[in-house]
Backbone as a ProteinNet text record, in pm:
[ID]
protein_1_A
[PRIMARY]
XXXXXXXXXXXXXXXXXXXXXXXXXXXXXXXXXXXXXXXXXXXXXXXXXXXXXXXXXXXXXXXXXXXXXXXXXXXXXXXXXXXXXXXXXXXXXXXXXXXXXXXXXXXXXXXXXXXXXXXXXXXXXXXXXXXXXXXXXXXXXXXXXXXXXXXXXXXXXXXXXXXXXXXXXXXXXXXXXXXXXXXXXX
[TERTIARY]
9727.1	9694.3	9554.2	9483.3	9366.6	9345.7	9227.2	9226.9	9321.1	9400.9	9502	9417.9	9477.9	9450.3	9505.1	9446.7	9474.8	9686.7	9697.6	9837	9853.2	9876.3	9848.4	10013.4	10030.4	10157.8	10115.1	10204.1	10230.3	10308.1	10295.1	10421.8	10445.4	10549	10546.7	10626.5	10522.2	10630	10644.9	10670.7	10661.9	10680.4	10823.2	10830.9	10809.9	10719.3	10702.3	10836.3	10853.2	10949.3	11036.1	11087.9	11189.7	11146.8	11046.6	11025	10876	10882.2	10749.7	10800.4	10911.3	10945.7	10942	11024.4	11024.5	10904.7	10829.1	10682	10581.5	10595.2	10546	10580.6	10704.6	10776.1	10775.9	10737.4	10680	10516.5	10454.3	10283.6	10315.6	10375.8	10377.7	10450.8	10557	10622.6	10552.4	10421.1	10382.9	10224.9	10232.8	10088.7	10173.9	10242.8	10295.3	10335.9	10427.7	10427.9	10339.1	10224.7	10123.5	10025.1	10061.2	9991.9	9867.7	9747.7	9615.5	9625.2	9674.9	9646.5	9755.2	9796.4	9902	9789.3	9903.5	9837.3	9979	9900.9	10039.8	10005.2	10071	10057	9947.8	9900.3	9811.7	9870.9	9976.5	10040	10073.2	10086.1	10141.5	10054.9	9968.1	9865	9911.6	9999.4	10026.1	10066.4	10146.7	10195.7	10053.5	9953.6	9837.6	9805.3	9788.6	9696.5	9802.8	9930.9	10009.7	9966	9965.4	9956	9795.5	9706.3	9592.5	9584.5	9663.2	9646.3	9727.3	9839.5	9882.7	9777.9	9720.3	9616.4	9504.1	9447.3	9375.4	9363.9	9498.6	9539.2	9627.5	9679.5	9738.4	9687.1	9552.9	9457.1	9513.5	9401.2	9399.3	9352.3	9312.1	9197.1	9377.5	9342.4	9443.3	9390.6	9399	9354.6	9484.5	9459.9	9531.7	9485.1	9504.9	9468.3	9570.6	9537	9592.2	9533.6	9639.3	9568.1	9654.5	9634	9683.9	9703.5	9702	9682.6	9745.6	9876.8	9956.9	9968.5	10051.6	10060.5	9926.1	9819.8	9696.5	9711.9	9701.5	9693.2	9774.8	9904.6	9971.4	9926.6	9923.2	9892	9753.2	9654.3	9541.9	9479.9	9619	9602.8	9565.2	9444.7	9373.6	9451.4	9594.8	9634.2	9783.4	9907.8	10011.2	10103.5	10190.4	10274.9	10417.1	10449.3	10635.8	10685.5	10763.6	10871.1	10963.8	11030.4	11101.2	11176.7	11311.2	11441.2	11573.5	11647.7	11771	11825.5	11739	11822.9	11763.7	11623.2	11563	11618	11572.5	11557.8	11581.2	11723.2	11728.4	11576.6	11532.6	11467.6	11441.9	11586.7	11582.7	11564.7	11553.1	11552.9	11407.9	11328.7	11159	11071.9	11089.9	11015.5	10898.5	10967.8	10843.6	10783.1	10822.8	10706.5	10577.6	10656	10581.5	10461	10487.4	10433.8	10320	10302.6	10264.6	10163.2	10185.8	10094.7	9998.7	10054.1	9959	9876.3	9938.6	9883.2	9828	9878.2	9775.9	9692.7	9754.1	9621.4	9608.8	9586.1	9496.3	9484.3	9565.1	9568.5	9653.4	9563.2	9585.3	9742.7	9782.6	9982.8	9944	10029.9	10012.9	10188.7	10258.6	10383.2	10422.6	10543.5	10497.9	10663.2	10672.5	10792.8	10758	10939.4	10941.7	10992.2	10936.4	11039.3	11153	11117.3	11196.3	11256.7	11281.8	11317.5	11204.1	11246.8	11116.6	11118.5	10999.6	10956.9	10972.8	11059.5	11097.4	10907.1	10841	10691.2	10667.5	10697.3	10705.7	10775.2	10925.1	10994.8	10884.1	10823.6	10811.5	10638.8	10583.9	10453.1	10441.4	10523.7	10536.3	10539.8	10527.8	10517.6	10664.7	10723.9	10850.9	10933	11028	11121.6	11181	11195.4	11275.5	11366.8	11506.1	11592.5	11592.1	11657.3	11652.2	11872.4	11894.3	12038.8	12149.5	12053.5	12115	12183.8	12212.8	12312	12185.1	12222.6	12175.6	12100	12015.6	11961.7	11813.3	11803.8	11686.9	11534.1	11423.3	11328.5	11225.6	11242.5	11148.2	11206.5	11342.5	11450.4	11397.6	11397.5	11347.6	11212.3	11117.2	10965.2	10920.2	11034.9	11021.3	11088.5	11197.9	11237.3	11153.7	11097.1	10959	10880.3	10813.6	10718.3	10753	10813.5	10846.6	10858.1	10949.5	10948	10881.4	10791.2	10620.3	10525.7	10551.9	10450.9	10524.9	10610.6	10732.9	10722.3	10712.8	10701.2	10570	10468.2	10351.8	10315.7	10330.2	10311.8	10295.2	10436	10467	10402	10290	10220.3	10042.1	10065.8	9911.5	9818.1	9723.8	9635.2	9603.6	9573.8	9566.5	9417	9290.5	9129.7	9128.9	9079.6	9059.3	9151.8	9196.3	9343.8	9311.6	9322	9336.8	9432.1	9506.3	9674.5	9736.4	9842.8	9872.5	10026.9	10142.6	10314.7	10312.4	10329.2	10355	10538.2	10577.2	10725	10772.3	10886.2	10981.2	11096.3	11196.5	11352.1	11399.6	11331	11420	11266.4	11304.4	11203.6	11070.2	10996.3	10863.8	10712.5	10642.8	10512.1	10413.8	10311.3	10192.4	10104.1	10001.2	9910.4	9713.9	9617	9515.7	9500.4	9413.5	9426.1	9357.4	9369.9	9292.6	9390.2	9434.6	9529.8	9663.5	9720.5	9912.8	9880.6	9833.8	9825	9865.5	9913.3	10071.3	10176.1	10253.5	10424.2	10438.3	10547.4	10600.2	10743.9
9455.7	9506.2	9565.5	9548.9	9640.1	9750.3	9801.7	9955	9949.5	9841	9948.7	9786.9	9888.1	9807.1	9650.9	9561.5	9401	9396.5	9314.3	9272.8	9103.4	9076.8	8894.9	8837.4	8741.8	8688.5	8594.8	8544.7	8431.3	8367	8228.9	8120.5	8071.3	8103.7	8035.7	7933.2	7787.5	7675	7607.2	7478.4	7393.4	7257.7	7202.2	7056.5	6971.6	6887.2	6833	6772.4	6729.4	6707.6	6787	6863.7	6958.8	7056.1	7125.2	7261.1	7287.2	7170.9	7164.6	7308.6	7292.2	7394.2	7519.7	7523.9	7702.4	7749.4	7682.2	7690.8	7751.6	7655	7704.3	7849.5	7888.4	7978.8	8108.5	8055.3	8208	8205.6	8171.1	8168.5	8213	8157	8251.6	8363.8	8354.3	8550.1	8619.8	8604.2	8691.2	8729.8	8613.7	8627.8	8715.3	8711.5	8800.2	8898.3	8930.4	9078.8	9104.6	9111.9	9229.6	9210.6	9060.7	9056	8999.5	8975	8928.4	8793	8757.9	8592.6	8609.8	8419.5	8360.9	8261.2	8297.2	8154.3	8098.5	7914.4	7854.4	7761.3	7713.8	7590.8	7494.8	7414.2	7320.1	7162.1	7198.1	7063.6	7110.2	7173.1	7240.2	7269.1	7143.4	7147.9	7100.1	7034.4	7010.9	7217.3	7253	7384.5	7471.5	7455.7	7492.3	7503.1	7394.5	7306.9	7349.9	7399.1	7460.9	7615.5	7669.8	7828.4	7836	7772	7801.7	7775.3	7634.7	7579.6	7656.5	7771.7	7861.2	7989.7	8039.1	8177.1	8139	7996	7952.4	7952.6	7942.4	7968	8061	8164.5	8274.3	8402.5	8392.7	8511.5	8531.8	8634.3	8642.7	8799.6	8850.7	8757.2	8730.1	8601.6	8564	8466.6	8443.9	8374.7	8284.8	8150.3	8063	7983.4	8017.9	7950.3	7858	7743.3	7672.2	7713.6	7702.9	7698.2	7668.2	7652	7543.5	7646.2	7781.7	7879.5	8013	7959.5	8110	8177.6	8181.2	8244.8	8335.6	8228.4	8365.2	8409.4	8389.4	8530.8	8600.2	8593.9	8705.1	8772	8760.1	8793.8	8873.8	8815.1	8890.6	8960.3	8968.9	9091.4	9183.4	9231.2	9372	9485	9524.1	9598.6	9589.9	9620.5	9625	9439.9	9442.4	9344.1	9344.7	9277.7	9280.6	9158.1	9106.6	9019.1	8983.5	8944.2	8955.6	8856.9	8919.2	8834.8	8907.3	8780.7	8923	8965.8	8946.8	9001	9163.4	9195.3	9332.7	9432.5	9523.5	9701.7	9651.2	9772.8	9788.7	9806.9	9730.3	9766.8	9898.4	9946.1	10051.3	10179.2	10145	10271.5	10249.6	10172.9	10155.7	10145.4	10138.6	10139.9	10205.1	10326.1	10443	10482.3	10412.5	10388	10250.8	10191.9	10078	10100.3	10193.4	10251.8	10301	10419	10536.1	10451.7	10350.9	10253.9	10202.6	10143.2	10081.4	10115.6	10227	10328.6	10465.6	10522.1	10647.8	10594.9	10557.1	10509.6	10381.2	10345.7	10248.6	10150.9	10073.9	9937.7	9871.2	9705.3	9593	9589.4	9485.5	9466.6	9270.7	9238	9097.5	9073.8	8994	8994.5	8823.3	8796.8	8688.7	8658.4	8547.7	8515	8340.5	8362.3	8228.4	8129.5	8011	7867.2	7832.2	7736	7685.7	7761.3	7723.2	7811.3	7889.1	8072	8128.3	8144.6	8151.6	8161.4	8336.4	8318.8	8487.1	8564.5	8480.4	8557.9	8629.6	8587.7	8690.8	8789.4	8782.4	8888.7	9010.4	8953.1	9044.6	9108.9	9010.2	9059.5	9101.1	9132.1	9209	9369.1	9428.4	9572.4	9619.8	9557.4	9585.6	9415.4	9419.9	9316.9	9336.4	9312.6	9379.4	9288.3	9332.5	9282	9324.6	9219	9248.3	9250.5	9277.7	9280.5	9266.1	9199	9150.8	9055.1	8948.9	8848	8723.4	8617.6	8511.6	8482.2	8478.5	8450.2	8387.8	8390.9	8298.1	8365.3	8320.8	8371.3	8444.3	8367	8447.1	8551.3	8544.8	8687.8	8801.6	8748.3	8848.1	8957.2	8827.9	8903.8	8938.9	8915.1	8941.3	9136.5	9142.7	9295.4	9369	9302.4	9390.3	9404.6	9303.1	9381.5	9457.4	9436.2	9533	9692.9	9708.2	9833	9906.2	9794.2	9828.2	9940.5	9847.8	9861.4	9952	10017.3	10087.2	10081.7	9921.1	9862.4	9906.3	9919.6	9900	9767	9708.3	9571.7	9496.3	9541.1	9459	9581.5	9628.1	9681.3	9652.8	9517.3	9448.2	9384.6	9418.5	9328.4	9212.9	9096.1	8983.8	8935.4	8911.3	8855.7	8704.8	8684	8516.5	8432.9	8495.2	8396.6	8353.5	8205.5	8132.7	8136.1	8230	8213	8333.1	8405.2	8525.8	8503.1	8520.8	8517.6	8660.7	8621.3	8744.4	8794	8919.3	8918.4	8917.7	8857.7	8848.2	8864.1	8918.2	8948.9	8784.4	8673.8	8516.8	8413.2	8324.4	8242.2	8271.5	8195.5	8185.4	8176.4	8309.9	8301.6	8320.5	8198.8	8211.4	8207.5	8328.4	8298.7	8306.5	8293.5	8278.7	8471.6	8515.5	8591.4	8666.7	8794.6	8842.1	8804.3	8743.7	8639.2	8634.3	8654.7	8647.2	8569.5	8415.1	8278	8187.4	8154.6	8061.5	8057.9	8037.1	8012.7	7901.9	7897.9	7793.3	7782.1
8041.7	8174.1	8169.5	8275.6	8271	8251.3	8166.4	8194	8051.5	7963.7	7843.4	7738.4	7594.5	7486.8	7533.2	7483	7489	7438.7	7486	7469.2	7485.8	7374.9	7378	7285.8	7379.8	7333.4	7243.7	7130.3	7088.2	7076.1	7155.5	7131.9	7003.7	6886	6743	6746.2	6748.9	6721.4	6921.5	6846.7	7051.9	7000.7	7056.2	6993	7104.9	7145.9	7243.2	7315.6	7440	7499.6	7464.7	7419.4	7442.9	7474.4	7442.5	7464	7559.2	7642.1	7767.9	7822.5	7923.4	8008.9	7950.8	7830	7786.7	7718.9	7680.5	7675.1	7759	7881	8037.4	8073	8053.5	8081.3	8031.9	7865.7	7758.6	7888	7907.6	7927.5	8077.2	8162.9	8312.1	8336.2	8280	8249.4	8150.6	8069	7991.2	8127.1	8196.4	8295.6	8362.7	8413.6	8588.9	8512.1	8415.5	8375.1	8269	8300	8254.9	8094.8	8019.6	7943.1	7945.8	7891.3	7872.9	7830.5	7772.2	7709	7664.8	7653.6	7591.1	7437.5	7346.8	7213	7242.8	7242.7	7214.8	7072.1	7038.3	6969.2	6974.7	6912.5	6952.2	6969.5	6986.7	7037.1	7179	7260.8	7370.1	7502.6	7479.4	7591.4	7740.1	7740	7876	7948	7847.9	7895.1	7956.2	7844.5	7891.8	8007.9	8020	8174.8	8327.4	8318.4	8407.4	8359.3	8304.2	8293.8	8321.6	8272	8372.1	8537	8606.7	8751.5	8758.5	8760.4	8812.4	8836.2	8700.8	8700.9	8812.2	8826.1	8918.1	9058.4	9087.9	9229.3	9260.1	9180.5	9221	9164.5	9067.4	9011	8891.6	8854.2	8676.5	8713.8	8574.2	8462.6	8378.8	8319.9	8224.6	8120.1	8006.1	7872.7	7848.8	7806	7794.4	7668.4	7534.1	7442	7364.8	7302	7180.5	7034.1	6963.7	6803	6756.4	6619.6	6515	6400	6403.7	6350.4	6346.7	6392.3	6476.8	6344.8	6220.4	6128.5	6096.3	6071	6011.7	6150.5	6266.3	6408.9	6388.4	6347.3	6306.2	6193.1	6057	5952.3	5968.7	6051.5	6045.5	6216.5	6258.8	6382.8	6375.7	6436.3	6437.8	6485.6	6529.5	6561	6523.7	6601.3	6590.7	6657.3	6557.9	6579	6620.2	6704.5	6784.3	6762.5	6696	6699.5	6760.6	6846.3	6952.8	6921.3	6826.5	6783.6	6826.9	6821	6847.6	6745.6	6622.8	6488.8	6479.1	6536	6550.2	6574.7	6535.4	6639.9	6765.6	6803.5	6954.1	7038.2	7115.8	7211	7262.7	7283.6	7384.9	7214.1	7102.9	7008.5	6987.8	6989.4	6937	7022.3	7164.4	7289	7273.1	7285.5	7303.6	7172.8	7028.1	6924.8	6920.4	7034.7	7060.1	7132.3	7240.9	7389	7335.3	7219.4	7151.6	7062.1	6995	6946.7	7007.8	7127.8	7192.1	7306.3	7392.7	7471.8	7463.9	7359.9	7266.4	7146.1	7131.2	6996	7027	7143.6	7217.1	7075.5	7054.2	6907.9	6992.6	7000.1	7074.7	7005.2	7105.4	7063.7	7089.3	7005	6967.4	7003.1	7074.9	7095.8	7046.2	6941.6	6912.7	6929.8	7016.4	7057.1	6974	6917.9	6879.5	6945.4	6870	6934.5	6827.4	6746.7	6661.9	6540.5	6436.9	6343.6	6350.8	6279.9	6278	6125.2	6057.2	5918.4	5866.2	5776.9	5715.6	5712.4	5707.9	5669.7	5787.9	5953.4	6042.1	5986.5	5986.9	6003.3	5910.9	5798.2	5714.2	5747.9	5835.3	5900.6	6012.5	6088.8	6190.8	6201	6242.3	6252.9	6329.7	6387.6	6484.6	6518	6439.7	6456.9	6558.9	6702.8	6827.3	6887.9	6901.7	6978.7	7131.6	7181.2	7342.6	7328.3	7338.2	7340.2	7225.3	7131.1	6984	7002.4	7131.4	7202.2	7185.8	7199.3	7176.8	7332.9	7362.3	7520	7509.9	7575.3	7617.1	7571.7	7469	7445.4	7558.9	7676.8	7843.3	7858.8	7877.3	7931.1	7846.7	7667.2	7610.4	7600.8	7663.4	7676.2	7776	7920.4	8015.8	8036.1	7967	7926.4	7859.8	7734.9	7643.9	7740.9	7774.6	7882.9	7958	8034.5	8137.7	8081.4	7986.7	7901.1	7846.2	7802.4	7755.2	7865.1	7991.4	8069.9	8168.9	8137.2	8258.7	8402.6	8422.2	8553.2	8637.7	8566.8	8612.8	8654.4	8539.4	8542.8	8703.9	8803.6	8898.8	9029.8	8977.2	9103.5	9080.2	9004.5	8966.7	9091.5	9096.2	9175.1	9076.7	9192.1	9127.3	9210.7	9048.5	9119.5	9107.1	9233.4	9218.9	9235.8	9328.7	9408.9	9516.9	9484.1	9639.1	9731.5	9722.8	9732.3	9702.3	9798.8	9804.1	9851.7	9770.9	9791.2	9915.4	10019.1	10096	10128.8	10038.9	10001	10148.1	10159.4	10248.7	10245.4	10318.9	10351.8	10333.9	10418.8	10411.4	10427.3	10391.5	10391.5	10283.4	10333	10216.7	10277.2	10232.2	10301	10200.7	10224.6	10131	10228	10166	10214.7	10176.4	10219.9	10133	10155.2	10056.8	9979.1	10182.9	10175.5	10328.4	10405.5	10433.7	10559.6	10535.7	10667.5	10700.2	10807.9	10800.9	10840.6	10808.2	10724.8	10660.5	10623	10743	10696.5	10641.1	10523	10492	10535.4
[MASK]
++++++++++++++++++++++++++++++++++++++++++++++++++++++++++++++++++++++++++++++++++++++++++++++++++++++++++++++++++++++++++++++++++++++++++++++++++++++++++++++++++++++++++++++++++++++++++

């Protein structure tokens, strides 16, 4: 979020055709709640090219990178590391050592959500192994709760720069409109 230390996700691992969608899905729930950049894979470019034509027309600032390199980004993170398994620390017991890391002593947070098998060398290079329930669920659900917890719903009172395009909330139906303007119903 603006204004706080960097907070950058990483996608570990993306097998093409299977894991397009939940791919997409780590990179636009880490954009709308409150992180700076997504790393994905360097096979995982189509996911790319949707998590930027989204930041494009609904605002940023947001970072959308590939690499071929996730392990050394973990291993050689300038600040603090989160794991986000359900084998971790309760969530709700390490929060506010998480918070205290990254918002008082202002040290970037690197959040590294996996795909496929994950390699014991995370578990053991991470700074905070974190569960979201300790239940088997869905890797978004999970980084969609960290954040949020992180950011104690700041997150969802963000201005968004450089939007062509503005969701105007509604009771029924669906209104977009260009950013200034309540001129298009859909």
């Amino acid at each position: 979020m603006q204004g706080e230390p960097e907070v950058a996700v990483c996608r570990l691992g993306h097998r093409p055709g299977r894991d397009e969608r939940m791919t997409t899905h780590v990179g636009l729930t880490a954009r709308a709640l409150g992180a700076d950049r997504v790393v994905f894979p360097d096979n995982a470019g189509q996911s790319m090219e949707t998590v930027e034509d989204i930041t494009s027309r609904f605002g940023g600032p947001f970072e959308v990178e590939l690499s071929g390199e996730q392990k050394s980004l973990i291993r050689d993170w300038e600040g603090q590391v989160v794991h986000l398994t359900m084998y971790g620390e309760r969530v709700q017991d390490v929060e506010g050592e998480i918070r205290e890391a990254h918002q008082e002593r202002e040290e970037p947070l690197l959040v590294v959500v996996g795909g496929e098998k994950v390699p014991f060398e995370v578990y053991e290079t991470a700074d905070w192994n974190v569960g979201v329930t300790n239940q088997p669920h869905s890797e978004v659900a999970g980084l969609a709760v960290f954040l949020d917890r992180l950011f104690e719903g700041r997150e969802l009172e963000r201005e968004w720069e450089g939007a062509d395009r503005k969701v105007v909330p509604k009771e029924t139906g669906k209104k977009v409109v260009e950013p200034d303007s309540e001129a298009s119903d859909e």
